[in-house]
Every structure is written in structure tokens, then in C-alpha cells.
Backbone as CSV, one residue per row, in Angstrom:
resi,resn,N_x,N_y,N_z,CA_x,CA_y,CA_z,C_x,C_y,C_z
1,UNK,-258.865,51.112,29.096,-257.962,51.078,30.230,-257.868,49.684,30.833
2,UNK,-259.393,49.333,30.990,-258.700,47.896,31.767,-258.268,46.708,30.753
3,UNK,-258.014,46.824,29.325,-257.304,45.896,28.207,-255.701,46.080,28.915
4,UNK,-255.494,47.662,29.099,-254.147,47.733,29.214,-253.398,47.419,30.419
5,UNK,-254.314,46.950,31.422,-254.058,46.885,32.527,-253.237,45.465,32.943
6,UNK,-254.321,44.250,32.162,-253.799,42.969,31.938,-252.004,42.620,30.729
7,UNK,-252.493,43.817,30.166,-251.002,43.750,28.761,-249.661,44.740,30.037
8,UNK,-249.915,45.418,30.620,-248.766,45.988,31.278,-248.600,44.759,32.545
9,UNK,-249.221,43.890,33.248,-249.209,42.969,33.863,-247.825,42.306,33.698
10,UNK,-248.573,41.712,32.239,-247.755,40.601,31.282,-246.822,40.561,31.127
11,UNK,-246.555,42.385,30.951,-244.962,42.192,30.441,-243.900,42.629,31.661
12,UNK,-244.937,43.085,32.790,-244.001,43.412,33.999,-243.323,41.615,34.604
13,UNK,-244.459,40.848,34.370,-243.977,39.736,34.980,-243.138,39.135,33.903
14,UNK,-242.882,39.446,32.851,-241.735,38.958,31.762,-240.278,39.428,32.339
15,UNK,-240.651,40.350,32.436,-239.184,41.255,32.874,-238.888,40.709,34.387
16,UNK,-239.543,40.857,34.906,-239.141,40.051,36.174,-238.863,38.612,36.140
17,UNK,-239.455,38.023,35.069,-238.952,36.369,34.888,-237.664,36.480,34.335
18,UNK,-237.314,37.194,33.721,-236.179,37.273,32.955,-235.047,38.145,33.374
19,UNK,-235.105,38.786,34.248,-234.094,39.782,34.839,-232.547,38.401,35.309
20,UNK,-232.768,37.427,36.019,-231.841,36.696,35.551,-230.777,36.028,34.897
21,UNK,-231.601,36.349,33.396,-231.104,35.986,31.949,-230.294,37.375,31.753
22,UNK,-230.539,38.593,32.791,-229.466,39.874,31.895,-227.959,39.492,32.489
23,UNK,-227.625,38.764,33.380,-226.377,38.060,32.981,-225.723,36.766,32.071
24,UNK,-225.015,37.278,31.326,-224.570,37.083,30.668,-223.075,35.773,31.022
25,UNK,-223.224,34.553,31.213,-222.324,33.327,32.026,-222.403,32.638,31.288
26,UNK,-221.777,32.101,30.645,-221.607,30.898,29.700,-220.435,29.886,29.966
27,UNK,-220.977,28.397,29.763,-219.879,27.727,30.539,-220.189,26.753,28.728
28,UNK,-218.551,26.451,28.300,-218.546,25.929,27.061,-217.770,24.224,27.351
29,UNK,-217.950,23.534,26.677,-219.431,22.893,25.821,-220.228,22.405,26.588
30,UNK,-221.423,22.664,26.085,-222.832,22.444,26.829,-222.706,21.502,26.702
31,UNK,-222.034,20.058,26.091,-222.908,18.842,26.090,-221.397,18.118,26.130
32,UNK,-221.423,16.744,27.141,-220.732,15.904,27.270,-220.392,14.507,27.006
33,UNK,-219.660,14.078,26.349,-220.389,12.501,26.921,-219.440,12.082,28.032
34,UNK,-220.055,11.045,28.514,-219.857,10.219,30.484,-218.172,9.884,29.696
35,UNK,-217.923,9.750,31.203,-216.505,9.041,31.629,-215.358,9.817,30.933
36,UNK,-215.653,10.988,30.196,-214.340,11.771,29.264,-214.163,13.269,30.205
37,UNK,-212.601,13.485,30.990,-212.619,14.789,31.222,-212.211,15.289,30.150
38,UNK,-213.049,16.455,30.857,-213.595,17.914,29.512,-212.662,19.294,30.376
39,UNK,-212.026,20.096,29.799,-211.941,21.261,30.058,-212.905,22.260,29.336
40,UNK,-213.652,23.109,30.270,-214.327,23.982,30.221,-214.270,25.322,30.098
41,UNK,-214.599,26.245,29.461,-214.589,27.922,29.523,-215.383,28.385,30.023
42,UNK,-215.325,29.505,30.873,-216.587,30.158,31.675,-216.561,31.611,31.369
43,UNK,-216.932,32.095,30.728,-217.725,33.563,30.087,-217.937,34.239,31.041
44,UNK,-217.788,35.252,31.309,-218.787,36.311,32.376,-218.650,37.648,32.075
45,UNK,-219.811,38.449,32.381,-219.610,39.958,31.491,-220.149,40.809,32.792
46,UNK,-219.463,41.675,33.124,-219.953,42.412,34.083,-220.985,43.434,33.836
47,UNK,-222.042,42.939,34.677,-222.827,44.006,33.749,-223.680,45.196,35.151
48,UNK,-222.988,45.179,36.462,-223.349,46.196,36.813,-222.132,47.279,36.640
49,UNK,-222.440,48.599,37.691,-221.891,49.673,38.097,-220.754,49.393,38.650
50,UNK,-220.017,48.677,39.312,-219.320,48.140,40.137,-217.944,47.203,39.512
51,UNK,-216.852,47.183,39.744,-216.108,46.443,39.491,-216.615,44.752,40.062
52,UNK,-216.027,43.706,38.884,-216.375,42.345,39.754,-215.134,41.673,40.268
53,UNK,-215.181,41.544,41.606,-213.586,41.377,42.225,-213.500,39.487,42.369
54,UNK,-214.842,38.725,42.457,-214.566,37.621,42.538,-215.693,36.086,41.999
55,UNK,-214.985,35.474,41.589,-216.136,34.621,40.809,-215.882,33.258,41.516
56,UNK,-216.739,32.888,41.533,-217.125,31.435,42.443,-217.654,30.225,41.377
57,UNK,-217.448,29.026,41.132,-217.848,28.004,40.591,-217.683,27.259,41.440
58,UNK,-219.187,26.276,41.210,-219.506,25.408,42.443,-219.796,23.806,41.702
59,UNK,-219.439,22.593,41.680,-219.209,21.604,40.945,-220.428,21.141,41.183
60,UNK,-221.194,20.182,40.121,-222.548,19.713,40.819,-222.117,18.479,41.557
61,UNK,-222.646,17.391,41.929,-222.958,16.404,42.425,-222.010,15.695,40.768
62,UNK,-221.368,14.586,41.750,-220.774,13.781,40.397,-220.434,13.865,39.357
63,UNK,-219.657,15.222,39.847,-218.673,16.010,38.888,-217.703,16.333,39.415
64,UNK,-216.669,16.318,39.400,-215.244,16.482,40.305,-214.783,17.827,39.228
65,UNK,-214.174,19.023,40.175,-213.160,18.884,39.694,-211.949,18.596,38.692
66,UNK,-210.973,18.699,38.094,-209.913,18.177,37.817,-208.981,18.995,38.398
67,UNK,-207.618,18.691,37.733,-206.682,19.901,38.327,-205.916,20.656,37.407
68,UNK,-206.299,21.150,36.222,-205.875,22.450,35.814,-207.207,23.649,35.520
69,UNK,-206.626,24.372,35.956,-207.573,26.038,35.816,-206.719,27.111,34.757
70,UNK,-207.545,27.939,34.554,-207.119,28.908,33.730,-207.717,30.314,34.178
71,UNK,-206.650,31.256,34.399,-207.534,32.578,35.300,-206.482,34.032,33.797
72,UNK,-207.668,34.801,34.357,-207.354,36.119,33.365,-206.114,36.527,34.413
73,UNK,-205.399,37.698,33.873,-204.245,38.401,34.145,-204.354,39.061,35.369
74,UNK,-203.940,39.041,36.659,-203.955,39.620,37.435,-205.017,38.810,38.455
75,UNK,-205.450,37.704,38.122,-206.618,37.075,39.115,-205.803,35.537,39.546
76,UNK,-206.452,35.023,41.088,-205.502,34.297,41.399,-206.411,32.814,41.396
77,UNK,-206.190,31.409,41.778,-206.979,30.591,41.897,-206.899,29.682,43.332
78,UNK,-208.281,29.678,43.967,-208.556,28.800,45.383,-208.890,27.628,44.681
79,UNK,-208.602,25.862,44.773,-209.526,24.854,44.613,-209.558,24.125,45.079
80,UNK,-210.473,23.582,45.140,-211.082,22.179,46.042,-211.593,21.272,45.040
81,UNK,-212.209,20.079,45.232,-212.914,19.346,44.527,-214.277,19.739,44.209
82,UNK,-214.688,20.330,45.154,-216.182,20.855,44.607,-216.501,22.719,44.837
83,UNK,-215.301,23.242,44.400,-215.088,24.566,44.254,-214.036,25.158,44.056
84,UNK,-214.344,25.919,42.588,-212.609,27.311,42.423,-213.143,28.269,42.795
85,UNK,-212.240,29.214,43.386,-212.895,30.638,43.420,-211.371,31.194,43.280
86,UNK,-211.829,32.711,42.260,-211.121,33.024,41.988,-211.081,34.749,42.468
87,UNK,-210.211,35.307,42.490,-210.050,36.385,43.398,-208.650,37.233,42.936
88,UNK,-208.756,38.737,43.498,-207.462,39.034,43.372,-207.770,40.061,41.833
89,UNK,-208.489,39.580,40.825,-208.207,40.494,39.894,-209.362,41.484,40.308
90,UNK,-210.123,42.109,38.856,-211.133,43.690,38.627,-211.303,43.223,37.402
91,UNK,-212.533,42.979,37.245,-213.014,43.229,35.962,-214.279,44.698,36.004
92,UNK,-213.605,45.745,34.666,-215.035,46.897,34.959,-216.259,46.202,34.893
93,UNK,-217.068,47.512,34.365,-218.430,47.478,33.818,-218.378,47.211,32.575
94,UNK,-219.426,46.630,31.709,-219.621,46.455,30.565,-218.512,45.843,30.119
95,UNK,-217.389,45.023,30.736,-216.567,44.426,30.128,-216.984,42.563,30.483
96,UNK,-216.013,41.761,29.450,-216.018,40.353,29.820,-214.834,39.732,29.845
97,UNK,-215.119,38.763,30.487,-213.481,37.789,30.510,-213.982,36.783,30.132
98,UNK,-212.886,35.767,30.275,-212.836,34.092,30.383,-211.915,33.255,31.187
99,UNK,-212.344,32.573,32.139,-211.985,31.699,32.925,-212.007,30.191,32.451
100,UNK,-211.451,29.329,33.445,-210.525,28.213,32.253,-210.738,26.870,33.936
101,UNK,-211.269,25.768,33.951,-211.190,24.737,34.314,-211.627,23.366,33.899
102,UNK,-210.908,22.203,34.374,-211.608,21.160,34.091,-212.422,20.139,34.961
103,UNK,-213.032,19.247,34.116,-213.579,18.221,35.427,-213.161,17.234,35.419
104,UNK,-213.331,15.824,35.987,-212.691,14.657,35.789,-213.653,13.992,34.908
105,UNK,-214.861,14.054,34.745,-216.010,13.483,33.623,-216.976,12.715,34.650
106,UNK,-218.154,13.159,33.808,-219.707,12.603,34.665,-219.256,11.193,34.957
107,UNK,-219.761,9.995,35.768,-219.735,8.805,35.112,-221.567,8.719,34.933
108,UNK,-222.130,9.235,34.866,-223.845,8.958,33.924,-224.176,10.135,33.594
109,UNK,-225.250,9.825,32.401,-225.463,10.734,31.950,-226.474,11.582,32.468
110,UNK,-226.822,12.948,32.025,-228.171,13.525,32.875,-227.584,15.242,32.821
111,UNK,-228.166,15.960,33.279,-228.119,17.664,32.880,-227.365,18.147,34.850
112,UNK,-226.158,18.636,34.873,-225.586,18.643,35.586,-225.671,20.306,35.594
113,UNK,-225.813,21.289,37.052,-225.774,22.270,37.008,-224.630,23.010,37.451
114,UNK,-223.966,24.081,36.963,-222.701,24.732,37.703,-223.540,25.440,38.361
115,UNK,-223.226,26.304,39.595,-223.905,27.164,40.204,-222.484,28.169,40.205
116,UNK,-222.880,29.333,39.199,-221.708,30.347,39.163,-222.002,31.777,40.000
117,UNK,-221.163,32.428,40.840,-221.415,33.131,42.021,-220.249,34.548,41.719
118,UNK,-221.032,35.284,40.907,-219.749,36.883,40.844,-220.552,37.562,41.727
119,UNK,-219.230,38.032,42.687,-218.725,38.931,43.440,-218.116,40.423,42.899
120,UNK,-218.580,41.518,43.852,-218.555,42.741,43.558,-217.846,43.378,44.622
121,UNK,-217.397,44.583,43.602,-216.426,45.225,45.059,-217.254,46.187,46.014
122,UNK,-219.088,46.199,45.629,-219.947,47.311,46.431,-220.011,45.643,47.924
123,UNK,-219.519,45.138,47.657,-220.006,43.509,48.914,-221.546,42.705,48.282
124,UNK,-221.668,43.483,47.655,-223.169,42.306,46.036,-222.466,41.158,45.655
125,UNK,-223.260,39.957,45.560,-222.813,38.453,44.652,-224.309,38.123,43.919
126,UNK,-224.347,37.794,42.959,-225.552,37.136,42.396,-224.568,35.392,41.999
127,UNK,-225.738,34.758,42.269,-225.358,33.193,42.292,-226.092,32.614,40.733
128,UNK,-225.855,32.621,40.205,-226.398,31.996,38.629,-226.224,30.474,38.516
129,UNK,-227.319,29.765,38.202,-227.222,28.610,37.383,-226.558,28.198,35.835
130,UNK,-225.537,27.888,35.548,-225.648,27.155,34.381,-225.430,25.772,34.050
131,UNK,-226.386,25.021,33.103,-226.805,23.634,32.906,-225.608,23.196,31.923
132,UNK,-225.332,22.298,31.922,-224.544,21.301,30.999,-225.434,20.158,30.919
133,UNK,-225.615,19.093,29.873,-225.792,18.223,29.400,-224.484,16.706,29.532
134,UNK,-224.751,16.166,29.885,-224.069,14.684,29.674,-224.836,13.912,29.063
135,UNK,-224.343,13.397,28.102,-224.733,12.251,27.594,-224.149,10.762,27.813
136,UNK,-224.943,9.849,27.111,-224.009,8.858,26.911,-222.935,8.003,26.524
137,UNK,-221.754,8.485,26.983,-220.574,8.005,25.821,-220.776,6.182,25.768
138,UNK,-219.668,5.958,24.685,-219.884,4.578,24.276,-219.188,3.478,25.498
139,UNK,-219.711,2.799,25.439,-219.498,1.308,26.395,-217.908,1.530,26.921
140,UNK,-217.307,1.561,25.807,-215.496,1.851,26.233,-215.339,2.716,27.136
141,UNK,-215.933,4.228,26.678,-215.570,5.155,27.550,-216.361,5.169,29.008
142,UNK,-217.889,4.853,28.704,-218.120,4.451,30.106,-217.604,3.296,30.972
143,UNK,-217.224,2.482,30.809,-216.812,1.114,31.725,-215.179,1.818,31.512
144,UNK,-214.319,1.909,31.146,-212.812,2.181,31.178,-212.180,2.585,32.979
145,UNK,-211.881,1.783,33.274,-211.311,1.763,34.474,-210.047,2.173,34.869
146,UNK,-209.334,2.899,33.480,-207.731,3.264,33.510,-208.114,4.534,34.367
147,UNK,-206.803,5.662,33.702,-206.790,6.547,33.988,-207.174,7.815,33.541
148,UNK,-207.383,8.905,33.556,-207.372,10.154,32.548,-206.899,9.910,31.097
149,UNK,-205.327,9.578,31.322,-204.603,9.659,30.375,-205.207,8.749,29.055
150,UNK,-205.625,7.747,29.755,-205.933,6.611,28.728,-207.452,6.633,27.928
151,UNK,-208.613,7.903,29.201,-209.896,7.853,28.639,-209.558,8.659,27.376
152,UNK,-208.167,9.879,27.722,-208.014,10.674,26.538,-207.987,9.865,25.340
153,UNK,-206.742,8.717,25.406,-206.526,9.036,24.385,-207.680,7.632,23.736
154,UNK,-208.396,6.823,24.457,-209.162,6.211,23.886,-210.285,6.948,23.084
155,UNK,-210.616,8.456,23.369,-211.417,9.075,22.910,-210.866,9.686,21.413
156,UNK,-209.512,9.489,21.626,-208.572,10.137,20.596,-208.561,8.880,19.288
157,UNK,-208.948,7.816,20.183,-208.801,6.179,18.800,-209.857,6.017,18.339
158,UNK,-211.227,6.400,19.426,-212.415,6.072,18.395,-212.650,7.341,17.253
159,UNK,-212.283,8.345,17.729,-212.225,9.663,15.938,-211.657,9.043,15.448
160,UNK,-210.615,8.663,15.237,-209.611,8.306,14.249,-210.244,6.652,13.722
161,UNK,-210.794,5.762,14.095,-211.327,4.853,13.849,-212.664,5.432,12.743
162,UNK,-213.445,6.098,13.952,-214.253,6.816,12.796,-214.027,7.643,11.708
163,UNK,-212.901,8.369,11.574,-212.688,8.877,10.291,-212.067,7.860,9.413
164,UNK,-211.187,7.231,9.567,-210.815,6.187,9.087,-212.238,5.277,8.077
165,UNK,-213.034,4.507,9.027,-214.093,4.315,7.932,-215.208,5.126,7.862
166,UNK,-215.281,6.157,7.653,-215.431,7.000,6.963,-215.076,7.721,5.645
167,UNK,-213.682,7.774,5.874,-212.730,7.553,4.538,-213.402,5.946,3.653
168,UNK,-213.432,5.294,4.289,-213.578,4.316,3.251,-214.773,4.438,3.009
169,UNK,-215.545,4.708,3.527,-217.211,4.295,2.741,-216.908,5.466,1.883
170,UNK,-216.625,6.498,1.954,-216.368,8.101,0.679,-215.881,6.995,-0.273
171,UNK,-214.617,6.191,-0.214,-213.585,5.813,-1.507,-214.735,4.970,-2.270
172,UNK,-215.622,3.746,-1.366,-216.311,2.917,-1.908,-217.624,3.624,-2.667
173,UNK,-217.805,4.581,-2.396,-219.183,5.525,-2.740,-218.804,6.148,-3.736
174,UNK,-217.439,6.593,-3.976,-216.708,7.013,-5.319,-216.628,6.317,-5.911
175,UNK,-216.110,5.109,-6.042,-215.796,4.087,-7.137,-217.514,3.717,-7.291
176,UNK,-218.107,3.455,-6.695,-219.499,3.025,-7.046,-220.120,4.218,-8.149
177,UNK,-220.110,5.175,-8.018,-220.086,6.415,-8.788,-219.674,6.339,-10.170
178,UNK,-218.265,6.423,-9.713,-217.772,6.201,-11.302,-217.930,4.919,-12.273
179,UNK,-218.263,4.037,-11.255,-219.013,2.547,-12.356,-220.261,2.691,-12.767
180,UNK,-221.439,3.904,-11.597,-222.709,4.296,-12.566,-222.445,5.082,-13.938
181,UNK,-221.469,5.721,-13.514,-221.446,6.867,-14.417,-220.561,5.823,-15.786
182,UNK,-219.462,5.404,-15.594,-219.181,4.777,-17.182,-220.303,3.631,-17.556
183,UNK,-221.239,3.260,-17.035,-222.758,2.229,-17.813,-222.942,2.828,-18.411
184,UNK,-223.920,4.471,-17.983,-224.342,5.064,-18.366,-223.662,5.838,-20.162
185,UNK,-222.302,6.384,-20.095,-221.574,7.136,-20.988,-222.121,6.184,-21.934
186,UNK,-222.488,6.611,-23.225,-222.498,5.958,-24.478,-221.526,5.335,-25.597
187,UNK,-221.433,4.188,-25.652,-219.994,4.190,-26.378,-220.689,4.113,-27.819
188,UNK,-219.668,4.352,-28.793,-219.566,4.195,-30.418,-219.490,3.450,-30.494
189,UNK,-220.445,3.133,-31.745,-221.038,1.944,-32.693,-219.383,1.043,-32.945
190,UNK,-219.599,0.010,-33.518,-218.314,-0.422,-34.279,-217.760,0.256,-35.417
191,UNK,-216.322,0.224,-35.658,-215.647,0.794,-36.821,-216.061,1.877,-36.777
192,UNK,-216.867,2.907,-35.833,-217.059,4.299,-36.697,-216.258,5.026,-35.375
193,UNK,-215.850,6.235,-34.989,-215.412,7.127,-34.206,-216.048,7.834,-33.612
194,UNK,-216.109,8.140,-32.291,-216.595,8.899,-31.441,-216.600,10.402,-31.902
195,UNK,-217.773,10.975,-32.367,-217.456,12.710,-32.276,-217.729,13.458,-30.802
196,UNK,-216.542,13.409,-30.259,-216.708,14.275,-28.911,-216.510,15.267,-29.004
């Protein structure tokens, strides 16, 4: 009895560490790099008894905002710079949606938290954390002093730069290939014919 006493402990305080984790919030892509706005997806699954009538996202510290959102059918959008809330629709039980905003981009890097807040039609809210990652984008994109438009599409020249040589080291890695490979092939003696 008293073995089992310490093992039912254990796992009561598991479940209680983890009762948190039974919602289900996902904010997509976890990882950023600085100075690039990102539009984001936000997941949420209702997982009590109760219809969820309203969801709250809260911006961290040195994260703005941007200004387009994306809301499910029948739900409306409040925003500010350091908050959407969205309202107006019903999501049941056991169902999920997806919600739709952007930010203007970290300028440093470091693990930035959303603080996401669903609302219920019993008057219940649970407030959830979710983490994003920033990293370090490259010198361009961090120092770039234009506008949106221009971090886009500078982000849009370095892929294409990088695939570009990329393509070429493949072409040069091929031809290097095929010059190991004809050393190697054996050629026929003089005057006699290859039996291939």
C-alpha cells in the first residue's frame, strides 16, 4: 500500500501539470526570422460542454499587429495593435476552426508568446500561452528600413538567389559526375571493337 501511495501521487500531479495541454491552440509557423511580416493561423478546438462564443489574441511585446485578419463564417473582427478579438460566431463541442492574422515582424530575435483567451457562452475563458520562435534573419532583412512591401519581396530575391545557385552547384556536381564516370568507363584496345 504505501508503494502505491507515492505511484498514485505521481500521476495525480502529471495530470494536473498537464490539464493545460488538453487544449488544443496552435498558432502556425512556430519559427520566424526578424524583420519579415508573417501571416499566421490560429487552431482552436473546443473542447468543453459549452459553445465557444469568443477568442482573444493578445500580441507579445515587439510584435505588432499587422492589418489583415482572417475569421471563420459567421464571426466578426475587433483590432488594435496589441489585440484581435473575435466575436459574434459559435463554435460546438468537440469541434475546431481556424483563425487568420498577421504581424508586422519581430525586429530581434528571441521566443515571443501569444497569450490566446477562448471565451464561452456558460461566461468561462481559459487564457493559454502559445510560444513562437524568432530567429535571426539575414543582415538585409534585419537592417531594411523600407517598407512591408519591399521586406516581402526582398525575402522573395534571396529564395530565388538561393535556388538559383543552387541550381548551379547541382549542374557543376553533374558534369563533375559525368567526367568521373567517363575516366572510369573502359575504352577498347586499338583496331579491335568494343563488345557491349
Amino acid at each position: 500500500m504505501r508503494r502505491a501511495l507515492p505511484a498514485t501521487l505521481v500521476a495525480a500531479m502529471l495530470l494536473l501539470a498537464a490539464a493545460p495541454a488538453w487544449a488544443h491552440e496552435e498558432i502556425e509557423p512556430k519559427t520566424l526570422p526578424t524583420g519579415t511580416p508573417t501571416f499566421f493561423t490560429l487552431s482552436a478546438a473546443n473542447e468543453k460542454k459549452v459553445d465557444l462564443v469568443k477568442l482573444v489574441v493578445t500580441a507579445p511585446k515587439g510584435v505588432p499587429f499587422g492589418e489583415t485578419t482572417r475569421s471563420p463564417a459567421g464571426w466578426t473582427v475587433d483590432k488594435t495593435d496589441t489585440a484581435i478579438t473575435w466575436t459574434g460566431g459559435a463554435m460546438k463541442p468537440e469541434a475546431f476552426d481556424q483563425w487568420g492574422f498577421e504581424t508586422d515582424g519581430a525586429d530581434q530575435p528571441g521566443t515571443f508568446t501569444f497569450t490566446v483567451t477562448l471565451g464561452f457562452a456558460d461566461g468561462s475563458s481559459e487564457p493559454l500561452k502559445v510560444p513562437v520562435t524568432v530567429t535571426a534573419g539575414s543582415a538585409g532583412a534585419a537592417s531594411s528600413g523600407g517598407t512591408a512591401g519591399s521586406k516581402k519581396s526582398g525575402t522573395h530575391n534571396r529564395r530565388a538567389n538561393a535556388a538559383l545557385g543552387l541550381g548551379g552547384v547541382a549542374v557543376v556536381l553533374s558534369l563533375a559526375a559525368i567526367a568521373l564516370a567517363a575516366r572510369r568507363w573502359p575504352t577498347p584496345p586499338t583496331g579491335k571493337t568494343a563488345d557491349w
